[in-house]
PDB file with SEQRES, HELIX, SHEET and CRYST1 records, atoms N, CA, C and O in Angstrom:
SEQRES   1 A   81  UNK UNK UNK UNK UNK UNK UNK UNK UNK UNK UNK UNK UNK          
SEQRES   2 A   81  UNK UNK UNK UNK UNK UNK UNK UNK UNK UNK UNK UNK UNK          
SEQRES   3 A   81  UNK UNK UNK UNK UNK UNK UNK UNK UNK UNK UNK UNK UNK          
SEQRES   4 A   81  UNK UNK UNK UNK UNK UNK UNK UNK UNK UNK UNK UNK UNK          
SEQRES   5 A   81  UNK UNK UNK UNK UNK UNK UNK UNK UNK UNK UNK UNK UNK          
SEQRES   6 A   81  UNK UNK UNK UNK UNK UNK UNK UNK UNK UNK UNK UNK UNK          
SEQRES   7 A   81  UNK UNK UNK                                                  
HELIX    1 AA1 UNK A   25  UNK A   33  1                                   9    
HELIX    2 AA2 UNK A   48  UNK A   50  5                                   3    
HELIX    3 AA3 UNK A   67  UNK A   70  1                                   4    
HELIX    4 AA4 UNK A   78  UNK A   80  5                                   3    
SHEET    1 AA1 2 UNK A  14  UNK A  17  0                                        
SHEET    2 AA1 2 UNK A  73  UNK A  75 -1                                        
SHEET    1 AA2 3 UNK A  41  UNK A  46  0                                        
SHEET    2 AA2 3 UNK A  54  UNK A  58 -1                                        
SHEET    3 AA2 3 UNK A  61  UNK A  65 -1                                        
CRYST1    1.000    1.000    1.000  90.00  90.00  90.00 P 1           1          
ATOM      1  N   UNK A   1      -7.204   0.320   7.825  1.00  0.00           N  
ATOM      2  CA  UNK A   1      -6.288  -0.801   7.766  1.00  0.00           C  
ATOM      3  C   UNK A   1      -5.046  -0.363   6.989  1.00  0.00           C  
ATOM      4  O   UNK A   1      -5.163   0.370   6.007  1.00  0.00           O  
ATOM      5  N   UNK A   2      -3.910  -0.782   7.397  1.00  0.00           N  
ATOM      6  CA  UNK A   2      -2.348  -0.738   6.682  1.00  0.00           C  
ATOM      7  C   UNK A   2      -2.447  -1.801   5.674  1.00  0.00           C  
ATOM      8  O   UNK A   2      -2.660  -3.007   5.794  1.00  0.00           O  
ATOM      9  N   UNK A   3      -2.275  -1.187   4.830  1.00  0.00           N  
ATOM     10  CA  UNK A   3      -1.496  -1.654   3.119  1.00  0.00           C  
ATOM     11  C   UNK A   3      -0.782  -3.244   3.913  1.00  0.00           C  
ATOM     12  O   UNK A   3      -1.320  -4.310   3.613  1.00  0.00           O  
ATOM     13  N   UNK A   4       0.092  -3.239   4.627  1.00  0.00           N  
ATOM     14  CA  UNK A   4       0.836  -3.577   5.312  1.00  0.00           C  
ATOM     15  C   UNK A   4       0.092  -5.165   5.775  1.00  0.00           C  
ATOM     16  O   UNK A   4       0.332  -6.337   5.482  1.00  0.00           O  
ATOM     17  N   UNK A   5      -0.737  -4.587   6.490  1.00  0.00           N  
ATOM     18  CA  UNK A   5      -2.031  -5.839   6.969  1.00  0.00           C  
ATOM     19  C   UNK A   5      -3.018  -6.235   5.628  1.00  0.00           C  
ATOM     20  O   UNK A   5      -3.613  -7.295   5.824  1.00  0.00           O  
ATOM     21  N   UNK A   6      -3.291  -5.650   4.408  1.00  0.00           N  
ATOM     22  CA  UNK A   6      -4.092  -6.293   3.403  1.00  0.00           C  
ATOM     23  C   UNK A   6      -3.970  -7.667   2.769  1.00  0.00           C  
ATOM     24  O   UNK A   6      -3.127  -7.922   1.909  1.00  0.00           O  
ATOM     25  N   UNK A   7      -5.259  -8.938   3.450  1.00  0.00           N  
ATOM     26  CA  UNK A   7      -5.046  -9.931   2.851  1.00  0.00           C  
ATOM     27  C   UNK A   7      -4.345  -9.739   1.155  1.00  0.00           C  
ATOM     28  O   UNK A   7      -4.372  -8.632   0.617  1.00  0.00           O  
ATOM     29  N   UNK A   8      -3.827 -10.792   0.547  1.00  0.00           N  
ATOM     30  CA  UNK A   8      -3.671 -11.000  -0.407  1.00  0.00           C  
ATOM     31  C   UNK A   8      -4.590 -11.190  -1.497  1.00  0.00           C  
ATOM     32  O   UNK A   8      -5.092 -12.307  -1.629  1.00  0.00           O  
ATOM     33  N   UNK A   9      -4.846 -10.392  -2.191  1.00  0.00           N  
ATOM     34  CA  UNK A   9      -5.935 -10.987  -3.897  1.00  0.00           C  
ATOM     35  C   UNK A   9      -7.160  -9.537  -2.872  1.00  0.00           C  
ATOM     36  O   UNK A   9      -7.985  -8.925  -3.550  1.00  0.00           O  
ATOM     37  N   UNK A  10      -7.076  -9.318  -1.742  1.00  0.00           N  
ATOM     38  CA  UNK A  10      -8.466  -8.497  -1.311  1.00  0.00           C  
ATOM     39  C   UNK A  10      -8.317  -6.614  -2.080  1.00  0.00           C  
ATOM     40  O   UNK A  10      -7.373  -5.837  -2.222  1.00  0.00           O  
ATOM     41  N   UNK A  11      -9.694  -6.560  -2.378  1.00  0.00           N  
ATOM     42  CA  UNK A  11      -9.856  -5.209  -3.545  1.00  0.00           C  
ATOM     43  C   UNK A  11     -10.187  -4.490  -1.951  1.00  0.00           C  
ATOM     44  O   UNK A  11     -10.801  -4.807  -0.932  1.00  0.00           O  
ATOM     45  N   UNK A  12      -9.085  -2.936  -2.623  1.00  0.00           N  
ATOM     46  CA  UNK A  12      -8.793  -2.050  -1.577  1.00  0.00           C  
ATOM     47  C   UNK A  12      -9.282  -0.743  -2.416  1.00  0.00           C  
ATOM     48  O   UNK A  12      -9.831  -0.825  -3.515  1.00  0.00           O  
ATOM     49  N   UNK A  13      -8.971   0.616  -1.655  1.00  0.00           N  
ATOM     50  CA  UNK A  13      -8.697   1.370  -2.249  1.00  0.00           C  
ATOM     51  C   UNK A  13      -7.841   2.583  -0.917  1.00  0.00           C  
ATOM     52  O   UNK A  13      -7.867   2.486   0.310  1.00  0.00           O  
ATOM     53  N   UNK A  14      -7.187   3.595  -1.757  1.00  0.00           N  
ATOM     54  CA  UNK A  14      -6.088   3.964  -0.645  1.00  0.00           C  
ATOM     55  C   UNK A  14      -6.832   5.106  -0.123  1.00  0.00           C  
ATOM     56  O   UNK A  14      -7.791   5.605  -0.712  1.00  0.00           O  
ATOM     57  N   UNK A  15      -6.547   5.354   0.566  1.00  0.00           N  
ATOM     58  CA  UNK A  15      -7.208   6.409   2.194  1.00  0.00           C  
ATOM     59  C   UNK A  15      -6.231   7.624   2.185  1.00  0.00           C  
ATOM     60  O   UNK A  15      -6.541   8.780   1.895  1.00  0.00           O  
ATOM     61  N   UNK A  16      -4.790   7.095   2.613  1.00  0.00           N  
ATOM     62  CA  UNK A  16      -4.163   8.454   2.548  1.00  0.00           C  
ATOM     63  C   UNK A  16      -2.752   7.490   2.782  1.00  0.00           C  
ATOM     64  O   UNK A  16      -2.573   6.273   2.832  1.00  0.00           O  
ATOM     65  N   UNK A  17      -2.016   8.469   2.877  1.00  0.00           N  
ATOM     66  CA  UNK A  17      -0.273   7.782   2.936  1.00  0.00           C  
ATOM     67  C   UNK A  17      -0.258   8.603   4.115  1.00  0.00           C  
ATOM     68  O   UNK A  17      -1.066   9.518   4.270  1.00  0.00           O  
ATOM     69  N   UNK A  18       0.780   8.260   5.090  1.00  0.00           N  
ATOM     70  CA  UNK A  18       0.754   8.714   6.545  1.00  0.00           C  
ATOM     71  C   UNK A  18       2.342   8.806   6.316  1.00  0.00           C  
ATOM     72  O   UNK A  18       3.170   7.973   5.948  1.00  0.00           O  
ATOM     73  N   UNK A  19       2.431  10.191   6.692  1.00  0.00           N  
ATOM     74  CA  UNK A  19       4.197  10.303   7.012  1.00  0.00           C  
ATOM     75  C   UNK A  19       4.804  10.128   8.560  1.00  0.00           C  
ATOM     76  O   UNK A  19       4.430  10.608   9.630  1.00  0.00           O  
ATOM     77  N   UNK A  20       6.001   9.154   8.182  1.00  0.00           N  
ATOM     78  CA  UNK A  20       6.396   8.786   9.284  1.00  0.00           C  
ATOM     79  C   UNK A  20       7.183   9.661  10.088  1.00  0.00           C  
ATOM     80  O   UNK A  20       7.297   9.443  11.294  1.00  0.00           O  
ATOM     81  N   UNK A  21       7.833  10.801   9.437  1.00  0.00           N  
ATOM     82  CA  UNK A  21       8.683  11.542   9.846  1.00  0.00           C  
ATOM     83  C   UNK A  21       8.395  13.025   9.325  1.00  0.00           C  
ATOM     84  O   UNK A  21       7.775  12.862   8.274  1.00  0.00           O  
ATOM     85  N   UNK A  22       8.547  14.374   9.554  1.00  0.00           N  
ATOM     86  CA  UNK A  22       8.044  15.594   8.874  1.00  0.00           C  
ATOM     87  C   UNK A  22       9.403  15.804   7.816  1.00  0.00           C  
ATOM     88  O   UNK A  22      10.618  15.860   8.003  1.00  0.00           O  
ATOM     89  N   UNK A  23       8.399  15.899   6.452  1.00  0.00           N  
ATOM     90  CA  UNK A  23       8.799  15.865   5.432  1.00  0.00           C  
ATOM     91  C   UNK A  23       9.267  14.736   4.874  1.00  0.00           C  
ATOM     92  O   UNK A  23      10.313  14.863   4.237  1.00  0.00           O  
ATOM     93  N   UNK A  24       8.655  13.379   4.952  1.00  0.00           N  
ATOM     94  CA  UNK A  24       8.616  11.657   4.948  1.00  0.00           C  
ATOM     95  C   UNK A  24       9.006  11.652   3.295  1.00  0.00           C  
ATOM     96  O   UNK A  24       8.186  11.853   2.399  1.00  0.00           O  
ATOM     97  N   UNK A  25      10.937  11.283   3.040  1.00  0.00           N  
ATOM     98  CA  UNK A  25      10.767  11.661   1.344  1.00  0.00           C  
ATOM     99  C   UNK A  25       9.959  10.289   1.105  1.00  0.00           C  
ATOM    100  O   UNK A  25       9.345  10.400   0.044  1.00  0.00           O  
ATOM    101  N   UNK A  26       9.791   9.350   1.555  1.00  0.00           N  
ATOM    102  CA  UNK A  26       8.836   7.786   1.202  1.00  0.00           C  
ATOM    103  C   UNK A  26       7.723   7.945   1.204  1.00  0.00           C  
ATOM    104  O   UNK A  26       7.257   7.220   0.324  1.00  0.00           O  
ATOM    105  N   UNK A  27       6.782   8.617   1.805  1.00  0.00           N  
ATOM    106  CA  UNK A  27       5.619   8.709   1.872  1.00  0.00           C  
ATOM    107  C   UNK A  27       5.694   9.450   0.946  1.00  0.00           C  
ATOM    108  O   UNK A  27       4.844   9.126   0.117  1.00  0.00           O  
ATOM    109  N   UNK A  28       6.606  10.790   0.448  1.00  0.00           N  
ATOM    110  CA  UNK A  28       6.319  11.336  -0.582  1.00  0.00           C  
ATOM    111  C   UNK A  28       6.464  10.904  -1.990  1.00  0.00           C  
ATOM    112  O   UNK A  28       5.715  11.309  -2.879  1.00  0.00           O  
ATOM    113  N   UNK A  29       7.417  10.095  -2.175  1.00  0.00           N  
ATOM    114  CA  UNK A  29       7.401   8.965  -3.264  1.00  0.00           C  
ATOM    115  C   UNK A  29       6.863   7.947  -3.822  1.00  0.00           C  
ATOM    116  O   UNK A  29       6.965   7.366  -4.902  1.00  0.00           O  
ATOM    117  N   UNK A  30       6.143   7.819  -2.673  1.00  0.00           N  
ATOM    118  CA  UNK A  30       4.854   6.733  -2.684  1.00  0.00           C  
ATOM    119  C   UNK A  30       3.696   8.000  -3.275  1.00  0.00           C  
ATOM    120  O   UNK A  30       3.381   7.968  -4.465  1.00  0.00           O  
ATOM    121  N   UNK A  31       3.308   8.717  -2.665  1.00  0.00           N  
ATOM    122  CA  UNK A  31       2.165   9.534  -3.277  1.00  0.00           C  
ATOM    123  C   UNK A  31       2.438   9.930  -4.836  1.00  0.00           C  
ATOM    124  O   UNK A  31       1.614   9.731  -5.728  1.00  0.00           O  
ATOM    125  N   UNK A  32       3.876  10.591  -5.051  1.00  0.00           N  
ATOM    126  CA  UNK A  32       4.439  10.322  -6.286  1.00  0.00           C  
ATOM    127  C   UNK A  32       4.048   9.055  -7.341  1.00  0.00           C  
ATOM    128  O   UNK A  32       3.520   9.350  -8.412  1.00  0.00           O  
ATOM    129  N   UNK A  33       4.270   7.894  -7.072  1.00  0.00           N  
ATOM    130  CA  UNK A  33       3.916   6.652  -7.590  1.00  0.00           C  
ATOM    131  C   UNK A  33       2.497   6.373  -7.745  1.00  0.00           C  
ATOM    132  O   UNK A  33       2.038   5.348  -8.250  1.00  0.00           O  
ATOM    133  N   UNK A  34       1.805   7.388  -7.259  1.00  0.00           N  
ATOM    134  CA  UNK A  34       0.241   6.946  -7.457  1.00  0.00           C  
ATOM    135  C   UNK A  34      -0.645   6.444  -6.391  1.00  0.00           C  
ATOM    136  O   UNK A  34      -1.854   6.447  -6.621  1.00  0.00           O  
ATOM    137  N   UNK A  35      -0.194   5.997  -5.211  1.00  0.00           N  
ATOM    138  CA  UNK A  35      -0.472   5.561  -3.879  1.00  0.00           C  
ATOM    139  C   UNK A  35      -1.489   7.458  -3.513  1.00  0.00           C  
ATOM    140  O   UNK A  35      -0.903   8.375  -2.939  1.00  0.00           O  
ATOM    141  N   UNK A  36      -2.482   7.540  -3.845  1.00  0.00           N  
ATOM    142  CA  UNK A  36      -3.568   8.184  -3.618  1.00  0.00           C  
ATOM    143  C   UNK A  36      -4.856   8.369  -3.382  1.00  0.00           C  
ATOM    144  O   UNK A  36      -5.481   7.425  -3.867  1.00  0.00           O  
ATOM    145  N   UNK A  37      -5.706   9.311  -2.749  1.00  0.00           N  
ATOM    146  CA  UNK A  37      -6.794   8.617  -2.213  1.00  0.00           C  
ATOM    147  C   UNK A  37      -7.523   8.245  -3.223  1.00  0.00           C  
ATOM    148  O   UNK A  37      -7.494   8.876  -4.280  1.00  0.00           O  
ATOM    149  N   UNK A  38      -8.535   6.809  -2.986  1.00  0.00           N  
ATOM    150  CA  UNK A  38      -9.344   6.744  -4.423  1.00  0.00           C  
ATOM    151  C   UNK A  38      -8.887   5.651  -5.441  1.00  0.00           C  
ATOM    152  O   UNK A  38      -9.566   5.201  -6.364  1.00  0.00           O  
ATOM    153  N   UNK A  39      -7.496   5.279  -5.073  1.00  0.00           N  
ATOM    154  CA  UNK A  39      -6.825   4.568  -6.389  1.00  0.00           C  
ATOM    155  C   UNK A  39      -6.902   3.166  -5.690  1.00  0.00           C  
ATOM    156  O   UNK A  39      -6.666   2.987  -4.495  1.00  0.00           O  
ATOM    157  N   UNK A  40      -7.219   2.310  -6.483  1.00  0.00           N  
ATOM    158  CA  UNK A  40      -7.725   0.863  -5.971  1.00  0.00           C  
ATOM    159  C   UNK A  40      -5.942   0.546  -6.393  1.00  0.00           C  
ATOM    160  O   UNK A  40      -5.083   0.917  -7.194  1.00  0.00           O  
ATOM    161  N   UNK A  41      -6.190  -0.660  -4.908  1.00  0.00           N  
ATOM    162  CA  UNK A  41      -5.154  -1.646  -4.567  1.00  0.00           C  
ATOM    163  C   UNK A  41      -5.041  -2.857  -4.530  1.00  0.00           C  
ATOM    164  O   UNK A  41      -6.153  -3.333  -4.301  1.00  0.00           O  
ATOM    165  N   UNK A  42      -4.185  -3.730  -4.648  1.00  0.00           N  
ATOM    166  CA  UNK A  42      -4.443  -4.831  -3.721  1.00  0.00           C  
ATOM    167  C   UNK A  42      -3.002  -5.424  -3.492  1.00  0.00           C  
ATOM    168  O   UNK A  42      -2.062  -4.888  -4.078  1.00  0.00           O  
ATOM    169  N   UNK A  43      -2.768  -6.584  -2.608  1.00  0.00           N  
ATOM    170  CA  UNK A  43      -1.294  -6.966  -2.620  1.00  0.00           C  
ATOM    171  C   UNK A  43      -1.521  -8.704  -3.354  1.00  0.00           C  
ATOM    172  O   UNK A  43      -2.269  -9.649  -3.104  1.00  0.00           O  
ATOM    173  N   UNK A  44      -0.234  -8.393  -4.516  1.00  0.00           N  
ATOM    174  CA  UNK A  44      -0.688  -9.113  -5.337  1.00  0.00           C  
ATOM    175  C   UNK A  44       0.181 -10.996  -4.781  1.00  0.00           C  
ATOM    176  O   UNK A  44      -0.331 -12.095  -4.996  1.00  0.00           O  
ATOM    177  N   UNK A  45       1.416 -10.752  -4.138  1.00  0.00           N  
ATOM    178  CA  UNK A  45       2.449 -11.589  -3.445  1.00  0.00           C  
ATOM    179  C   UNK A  45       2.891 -10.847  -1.866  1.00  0.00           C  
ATOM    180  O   UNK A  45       2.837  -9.718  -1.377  1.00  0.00           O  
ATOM    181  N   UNK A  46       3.263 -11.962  -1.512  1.00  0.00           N  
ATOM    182  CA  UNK A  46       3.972 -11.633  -0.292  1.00  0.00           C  
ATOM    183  C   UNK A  46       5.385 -12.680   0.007  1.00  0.00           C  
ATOM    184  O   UNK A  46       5.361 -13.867  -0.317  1.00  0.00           O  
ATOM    185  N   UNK A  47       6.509 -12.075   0.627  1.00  0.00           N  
ATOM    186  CA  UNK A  47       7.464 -12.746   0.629  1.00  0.00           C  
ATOM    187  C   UNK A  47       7.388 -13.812   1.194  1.00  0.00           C  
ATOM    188  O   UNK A  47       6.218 -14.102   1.444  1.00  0.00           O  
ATOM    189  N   UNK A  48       8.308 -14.739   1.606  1.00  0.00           N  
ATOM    190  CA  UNK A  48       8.047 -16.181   2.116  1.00  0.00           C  
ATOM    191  C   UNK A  48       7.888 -15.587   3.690  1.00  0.00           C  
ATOM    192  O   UNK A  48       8.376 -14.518   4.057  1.00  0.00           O  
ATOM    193  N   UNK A  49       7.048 -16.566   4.607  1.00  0.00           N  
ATOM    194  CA  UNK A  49       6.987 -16.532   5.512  1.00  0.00           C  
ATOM    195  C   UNK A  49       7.015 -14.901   6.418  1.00  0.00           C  
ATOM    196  O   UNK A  49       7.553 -14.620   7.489  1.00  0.00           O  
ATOM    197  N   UNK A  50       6.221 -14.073   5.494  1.00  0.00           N  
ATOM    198  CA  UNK A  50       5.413 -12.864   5.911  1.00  0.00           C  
ATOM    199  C   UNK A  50       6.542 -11.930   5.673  1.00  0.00           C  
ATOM    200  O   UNK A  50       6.474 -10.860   6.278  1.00  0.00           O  
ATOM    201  N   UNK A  51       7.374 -12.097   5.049  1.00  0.00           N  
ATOM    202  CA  UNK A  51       8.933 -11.229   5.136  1.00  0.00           C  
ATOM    203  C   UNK A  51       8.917 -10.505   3.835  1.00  0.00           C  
ATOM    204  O   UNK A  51       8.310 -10.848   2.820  1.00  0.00           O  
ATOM    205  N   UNK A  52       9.848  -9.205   4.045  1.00  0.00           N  
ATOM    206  CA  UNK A  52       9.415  -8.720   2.590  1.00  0.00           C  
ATOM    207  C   UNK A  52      10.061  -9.343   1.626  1.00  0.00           C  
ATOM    208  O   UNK A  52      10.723 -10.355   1.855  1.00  0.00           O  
ATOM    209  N   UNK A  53       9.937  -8.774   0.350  1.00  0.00           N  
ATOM    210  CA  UNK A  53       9.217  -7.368   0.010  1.00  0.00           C  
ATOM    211  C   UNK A  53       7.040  -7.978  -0.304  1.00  0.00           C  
ATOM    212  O   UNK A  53       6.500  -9.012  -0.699  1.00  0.00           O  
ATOM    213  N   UNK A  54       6.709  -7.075   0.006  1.00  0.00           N  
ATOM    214  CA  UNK A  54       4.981  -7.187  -0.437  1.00  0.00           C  
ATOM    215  C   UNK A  54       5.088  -6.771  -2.065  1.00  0.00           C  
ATOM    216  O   UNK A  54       5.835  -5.849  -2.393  1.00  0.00           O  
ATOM    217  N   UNK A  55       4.351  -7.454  -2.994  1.00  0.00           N  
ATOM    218  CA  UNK A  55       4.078  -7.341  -4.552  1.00  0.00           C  
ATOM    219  C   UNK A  55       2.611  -6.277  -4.801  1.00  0.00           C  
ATOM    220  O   UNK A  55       1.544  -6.854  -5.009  1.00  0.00           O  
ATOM    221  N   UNK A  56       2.624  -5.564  -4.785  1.00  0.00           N  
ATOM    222  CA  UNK A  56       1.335  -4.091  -4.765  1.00  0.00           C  
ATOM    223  C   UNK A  56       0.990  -3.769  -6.057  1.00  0.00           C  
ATOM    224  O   UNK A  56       1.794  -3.558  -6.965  1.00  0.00           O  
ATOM    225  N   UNK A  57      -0.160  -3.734  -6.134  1.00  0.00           N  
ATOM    226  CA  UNK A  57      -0.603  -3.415  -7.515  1.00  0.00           C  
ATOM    227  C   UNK A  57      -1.807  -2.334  -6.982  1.00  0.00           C  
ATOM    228  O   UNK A  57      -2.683  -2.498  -6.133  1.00  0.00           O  
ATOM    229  N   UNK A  58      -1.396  -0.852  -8.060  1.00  0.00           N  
ATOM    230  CA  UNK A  58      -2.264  -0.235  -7.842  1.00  0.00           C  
ATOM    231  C   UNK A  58      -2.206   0.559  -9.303  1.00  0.00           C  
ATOM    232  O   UNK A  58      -1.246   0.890  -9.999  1.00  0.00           O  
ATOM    233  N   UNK A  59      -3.859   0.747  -9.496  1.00  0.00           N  
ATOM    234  CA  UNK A  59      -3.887   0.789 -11.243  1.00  0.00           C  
ATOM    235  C   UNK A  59      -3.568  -0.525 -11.895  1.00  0.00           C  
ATOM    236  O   UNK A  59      -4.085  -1.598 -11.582  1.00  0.00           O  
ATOM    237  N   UNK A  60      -2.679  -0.342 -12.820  1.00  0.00           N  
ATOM    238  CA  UNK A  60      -2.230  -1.381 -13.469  1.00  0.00           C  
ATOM    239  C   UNK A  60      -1.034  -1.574 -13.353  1.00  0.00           C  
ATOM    240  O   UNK A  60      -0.542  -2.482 -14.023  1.00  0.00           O  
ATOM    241  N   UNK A  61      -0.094  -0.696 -12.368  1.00  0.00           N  
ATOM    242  CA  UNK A  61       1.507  -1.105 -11.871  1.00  0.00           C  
ATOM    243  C   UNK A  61       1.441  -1.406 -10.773  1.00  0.00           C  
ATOM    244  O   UNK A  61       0.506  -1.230  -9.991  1.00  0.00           O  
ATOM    245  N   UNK A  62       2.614  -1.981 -10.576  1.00  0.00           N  
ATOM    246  CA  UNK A  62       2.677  -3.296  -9.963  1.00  0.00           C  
ATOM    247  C   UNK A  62       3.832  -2.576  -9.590  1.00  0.00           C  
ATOM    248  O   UNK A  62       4.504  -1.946 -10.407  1.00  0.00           O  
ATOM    249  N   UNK A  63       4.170  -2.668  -8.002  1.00  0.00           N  
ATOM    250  CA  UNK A  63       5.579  -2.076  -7.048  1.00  0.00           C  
ATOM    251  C   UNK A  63       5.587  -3.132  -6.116  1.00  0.00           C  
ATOM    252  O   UNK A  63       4.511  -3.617  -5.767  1.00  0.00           O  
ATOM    253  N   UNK A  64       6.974  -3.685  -5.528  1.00  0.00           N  
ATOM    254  CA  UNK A  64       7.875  -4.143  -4.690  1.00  0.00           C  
ATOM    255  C   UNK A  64       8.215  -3.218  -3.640  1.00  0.00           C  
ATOM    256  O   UNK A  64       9.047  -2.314  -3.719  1.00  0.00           O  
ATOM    257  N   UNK A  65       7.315  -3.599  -2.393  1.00  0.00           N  
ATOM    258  CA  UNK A  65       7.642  -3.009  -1.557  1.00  0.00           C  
ATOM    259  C   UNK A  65       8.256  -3.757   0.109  1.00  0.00           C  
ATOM    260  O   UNK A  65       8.314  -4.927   0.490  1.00  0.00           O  
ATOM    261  N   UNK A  66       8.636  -2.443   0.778  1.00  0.00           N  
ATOM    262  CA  UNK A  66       9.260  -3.294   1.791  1.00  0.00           C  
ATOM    263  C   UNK A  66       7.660  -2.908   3.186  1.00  0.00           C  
ATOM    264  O   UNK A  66       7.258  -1.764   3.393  1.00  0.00           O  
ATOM    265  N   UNK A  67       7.180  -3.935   3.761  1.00  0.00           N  
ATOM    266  CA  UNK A  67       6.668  -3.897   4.650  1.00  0.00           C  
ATOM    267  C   UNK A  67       6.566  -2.427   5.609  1.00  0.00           C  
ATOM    268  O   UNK A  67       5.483  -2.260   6.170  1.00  0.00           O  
ATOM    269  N   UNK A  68       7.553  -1.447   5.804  1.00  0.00           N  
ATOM    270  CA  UNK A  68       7.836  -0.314   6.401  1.00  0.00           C  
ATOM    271  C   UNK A  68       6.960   0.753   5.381  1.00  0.00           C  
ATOM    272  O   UNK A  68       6.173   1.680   5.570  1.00  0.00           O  
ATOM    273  N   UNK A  69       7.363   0.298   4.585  1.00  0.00           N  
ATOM    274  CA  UNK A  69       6.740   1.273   3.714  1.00  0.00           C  
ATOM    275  C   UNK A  69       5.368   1.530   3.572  1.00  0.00           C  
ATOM    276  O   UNK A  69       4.744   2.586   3.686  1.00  0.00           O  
ATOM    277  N   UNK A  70       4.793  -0.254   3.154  1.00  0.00           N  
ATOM    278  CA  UNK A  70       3.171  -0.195   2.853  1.00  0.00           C  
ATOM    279  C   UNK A  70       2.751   0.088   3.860  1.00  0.00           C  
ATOM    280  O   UNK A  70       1.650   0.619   3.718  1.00  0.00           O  
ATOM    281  N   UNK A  71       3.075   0.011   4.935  1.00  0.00           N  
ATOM    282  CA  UNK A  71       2.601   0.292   6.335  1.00  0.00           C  
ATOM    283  C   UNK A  71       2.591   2.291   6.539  1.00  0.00           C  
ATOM    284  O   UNK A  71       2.562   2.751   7.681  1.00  0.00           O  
ATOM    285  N   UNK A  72       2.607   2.839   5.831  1.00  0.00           N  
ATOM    286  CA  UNK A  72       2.349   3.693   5.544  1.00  0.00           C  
ATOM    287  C   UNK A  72       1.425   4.251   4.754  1.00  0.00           C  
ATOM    288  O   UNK A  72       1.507   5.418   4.371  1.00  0.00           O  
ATOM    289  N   UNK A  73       0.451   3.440   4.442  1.00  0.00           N  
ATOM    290  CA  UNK A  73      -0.614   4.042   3.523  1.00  0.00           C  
ATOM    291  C   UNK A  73      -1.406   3.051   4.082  1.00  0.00           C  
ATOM    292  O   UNK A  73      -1.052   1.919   4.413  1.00  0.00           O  
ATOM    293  N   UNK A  74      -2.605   3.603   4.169  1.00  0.00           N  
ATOM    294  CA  UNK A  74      -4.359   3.322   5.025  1.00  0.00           C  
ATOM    295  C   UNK A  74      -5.093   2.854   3.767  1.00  0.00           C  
ATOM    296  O   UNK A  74      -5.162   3.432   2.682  1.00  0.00           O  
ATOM    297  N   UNK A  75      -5.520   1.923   4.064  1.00  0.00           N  
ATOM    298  CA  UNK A  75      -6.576   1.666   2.750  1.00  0.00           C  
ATOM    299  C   UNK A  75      -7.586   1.520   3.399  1.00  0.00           C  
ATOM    300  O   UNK A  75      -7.470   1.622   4.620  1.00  0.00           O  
ATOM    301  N   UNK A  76      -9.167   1.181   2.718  1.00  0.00           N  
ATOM    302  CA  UNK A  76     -10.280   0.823   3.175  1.00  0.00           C  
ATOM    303  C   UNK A  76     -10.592  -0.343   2.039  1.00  0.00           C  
ATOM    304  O   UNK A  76     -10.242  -0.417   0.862  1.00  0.00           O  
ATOM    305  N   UNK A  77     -11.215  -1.032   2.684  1.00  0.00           N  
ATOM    306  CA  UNK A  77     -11.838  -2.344   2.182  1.00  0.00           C  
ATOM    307  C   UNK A  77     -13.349  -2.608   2.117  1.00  0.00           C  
ATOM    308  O   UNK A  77     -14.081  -1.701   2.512  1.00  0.00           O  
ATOM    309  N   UNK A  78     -13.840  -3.618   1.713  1.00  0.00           N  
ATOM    310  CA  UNK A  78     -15.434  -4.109   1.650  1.00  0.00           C  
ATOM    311  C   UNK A  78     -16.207  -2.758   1.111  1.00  0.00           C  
ATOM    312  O   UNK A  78     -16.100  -2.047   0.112  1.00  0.00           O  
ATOM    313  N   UNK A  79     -17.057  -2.766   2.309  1.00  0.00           N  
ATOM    314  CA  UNK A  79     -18.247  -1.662   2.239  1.00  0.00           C  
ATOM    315  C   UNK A  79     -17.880  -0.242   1.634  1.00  0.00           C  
ATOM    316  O   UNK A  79     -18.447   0.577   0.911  1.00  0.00           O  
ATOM    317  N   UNK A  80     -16.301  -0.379   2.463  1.00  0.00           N  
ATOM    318  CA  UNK A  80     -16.151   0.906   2.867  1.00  0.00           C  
ATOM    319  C   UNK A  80     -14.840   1.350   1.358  1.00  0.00           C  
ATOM    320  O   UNK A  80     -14.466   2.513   1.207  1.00  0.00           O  
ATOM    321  N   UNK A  81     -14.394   0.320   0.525  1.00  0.00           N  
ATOM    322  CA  UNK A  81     -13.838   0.654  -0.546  1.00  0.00           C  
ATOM    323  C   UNK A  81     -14.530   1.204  -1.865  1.00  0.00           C  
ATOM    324  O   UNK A  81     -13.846   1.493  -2.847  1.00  0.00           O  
TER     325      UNK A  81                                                      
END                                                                             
């Protein structure tokens, strides 16, 4: 599942960051920021009426992101987090 698609308040953890382009500097800034496999997530807000930015908390920081972005990192959920 995409970061992107994660209900709100639901305990994640991240899978991998997927580059959109070769040599993705966002995906690489995101992995930078801690967006790694293993590191629990969740989305803490979402903009009005599904629009960005998404409110992400992973660890104990908390990032503003734009929809394009979280949609770049795979999380797993339930069983499988």
């Amino acid at each position: 599942m995409r970061l992107s698609d994660l209900p709100k308040g639901a305990p994640a953890v991240v899978d991998r960051v997927d580059d959109a382009l070769a040599d993705d500097p966002i995906a690489q800034r995101l992995r930078d920021l801690g967006f790694v496999t293993g590191e629990p997530v969740r989305v803490v807000a979402r903009g009005p009426l599904g629009a960005d930015p998404l409110l992400i908390q992973i660890g104990s920081t908390r990032f503003a992101l734009r929809r394009s972005e979280a949609a770049r990192v795979t999380v797993r959920t339930g069983d499988h987090a």
